[in-house]
C-alpha positions in Angstrom: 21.0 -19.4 26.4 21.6 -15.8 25.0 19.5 -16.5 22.0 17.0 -17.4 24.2 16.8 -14.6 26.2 17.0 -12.1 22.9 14.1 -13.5 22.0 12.4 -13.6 25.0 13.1 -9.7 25.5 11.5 -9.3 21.6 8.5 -10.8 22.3 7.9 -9.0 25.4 8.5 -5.9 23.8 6.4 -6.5 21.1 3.7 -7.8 23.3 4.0 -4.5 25.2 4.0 -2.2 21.8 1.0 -4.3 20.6 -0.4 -3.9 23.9 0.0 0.1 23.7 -1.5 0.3 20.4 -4.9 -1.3 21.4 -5.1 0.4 24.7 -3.5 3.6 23.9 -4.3 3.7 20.3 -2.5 5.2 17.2 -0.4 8.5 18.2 0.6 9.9 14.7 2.9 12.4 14.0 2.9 14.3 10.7 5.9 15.8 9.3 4.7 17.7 6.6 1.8 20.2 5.5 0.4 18.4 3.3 0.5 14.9 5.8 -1.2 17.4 8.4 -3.8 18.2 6.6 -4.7 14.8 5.3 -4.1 13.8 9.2 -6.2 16.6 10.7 -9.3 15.8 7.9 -9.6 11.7 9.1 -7.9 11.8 12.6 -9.5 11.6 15.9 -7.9 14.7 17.8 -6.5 12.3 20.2 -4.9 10.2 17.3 -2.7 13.3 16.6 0.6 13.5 18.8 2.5 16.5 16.8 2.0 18.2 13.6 4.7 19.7 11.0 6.7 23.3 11.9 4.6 24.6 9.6 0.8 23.4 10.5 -0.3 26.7 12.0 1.3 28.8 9.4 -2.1 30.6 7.1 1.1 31.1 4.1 1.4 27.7 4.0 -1.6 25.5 5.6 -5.2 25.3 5.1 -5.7 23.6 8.4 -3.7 26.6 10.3 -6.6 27.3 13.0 -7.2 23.8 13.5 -3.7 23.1 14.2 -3.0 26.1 17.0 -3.9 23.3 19.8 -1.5 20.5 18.3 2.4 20.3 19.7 4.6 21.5 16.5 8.1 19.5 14.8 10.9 22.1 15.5 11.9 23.8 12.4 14.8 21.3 10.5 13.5 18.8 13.1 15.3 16.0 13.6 14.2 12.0 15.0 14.5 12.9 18.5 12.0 15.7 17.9 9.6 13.7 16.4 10.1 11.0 18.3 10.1 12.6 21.5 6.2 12.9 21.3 6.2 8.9 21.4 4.1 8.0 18.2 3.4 4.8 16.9 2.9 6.1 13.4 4.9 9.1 11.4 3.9 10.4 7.9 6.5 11.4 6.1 6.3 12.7 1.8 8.8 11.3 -0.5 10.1 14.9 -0.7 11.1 14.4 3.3 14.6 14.0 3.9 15.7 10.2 3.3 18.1 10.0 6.5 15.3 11.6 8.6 12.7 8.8 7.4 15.6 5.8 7.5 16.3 7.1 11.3 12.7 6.7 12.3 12.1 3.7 10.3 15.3 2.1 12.6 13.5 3.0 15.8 10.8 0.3 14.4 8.2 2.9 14.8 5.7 2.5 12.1 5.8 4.8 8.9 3.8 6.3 5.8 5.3 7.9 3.2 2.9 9.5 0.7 4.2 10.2 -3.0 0.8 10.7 -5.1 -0.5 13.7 -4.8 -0.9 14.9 -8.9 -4.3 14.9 -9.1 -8.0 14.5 -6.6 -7.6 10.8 -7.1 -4.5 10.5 -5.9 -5.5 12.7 -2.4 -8.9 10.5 -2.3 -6.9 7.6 -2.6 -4.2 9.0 0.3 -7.3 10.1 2.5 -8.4 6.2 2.3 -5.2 5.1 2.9 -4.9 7.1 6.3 -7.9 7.0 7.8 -7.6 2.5 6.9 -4.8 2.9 9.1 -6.1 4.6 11.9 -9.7 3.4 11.8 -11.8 5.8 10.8 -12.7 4.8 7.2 -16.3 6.5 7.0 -14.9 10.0 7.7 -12.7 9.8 4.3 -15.5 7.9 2.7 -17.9 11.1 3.6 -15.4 14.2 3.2 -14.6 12.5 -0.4 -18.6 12.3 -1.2 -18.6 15.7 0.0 -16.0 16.7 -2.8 -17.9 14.4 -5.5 
């Protein structure tokens, strides 16, 4: 009888997440500069819940303009901060702290870690891999062309 209600609550929870992400789309938080800008170049403005602490910094972000109208990640921020902005998906770089992305990963929220970024291949090849998830595959396909 327990077992059967455990599984009845997962699978109306996961009917109601699955539920949220078609009606209310993808609500992506990036937690570093380098996910923000790859974010900000394939996004949909209202794909993008919060960027990193540092997204409107010009010493540090090429997208720092762009980003004045996005919510920010608290300095040292940690999962309740991002979390508290309800995404469905967080991009993280291998270089983010470990217990940061294990905490999110626990909450069952849906995350990216990128770790290639030597060389234009490996950002064309991030680009693609972002914008697949969110849906917008010919905006990478044209900013890449554009760089060509």
């Amino acid at each position: 009888m327990i077992k059967a209600r455990i599984w009845s609550f997962v699978a109306a929870g996961t009917a109601l997440l699955a539920s949220y992400v078609v009606e209310g789309g993808q609500r992506v938080v990036s937690q570093t500069v380098g996910t923000d800008e790859f974010l900000m170049a394939v996004a949909d403005p209202d794909q993008i819940a919060a960027l990193s602490h540092l997204s409107n910094d010009r010493s540090f972000s090429a997208i720092a303009d762009q980003a004045t109208g996005y919510p920010r990640l608290r300095v040292n921020g940690d999962a309740e901060d991002i979390l508290q902005y309800e995404p469905t998906l967080v991009l993280f770089a291998d270089y983010s702290r470990a217990e940061l992305v294990e905490q999110v990963g626990r909450t069952g929220v849906q995350i990216m870690i990128f770790d290639q970024y030597d060389s234009l291949e490996d950002a064309f090849a991030n680009l693609r891999r972002l914008a697949g998830e969110l849906g917008t595959e010919s905006r990478a396909d044209a900013l890449i062309k554009d760089c060509e």
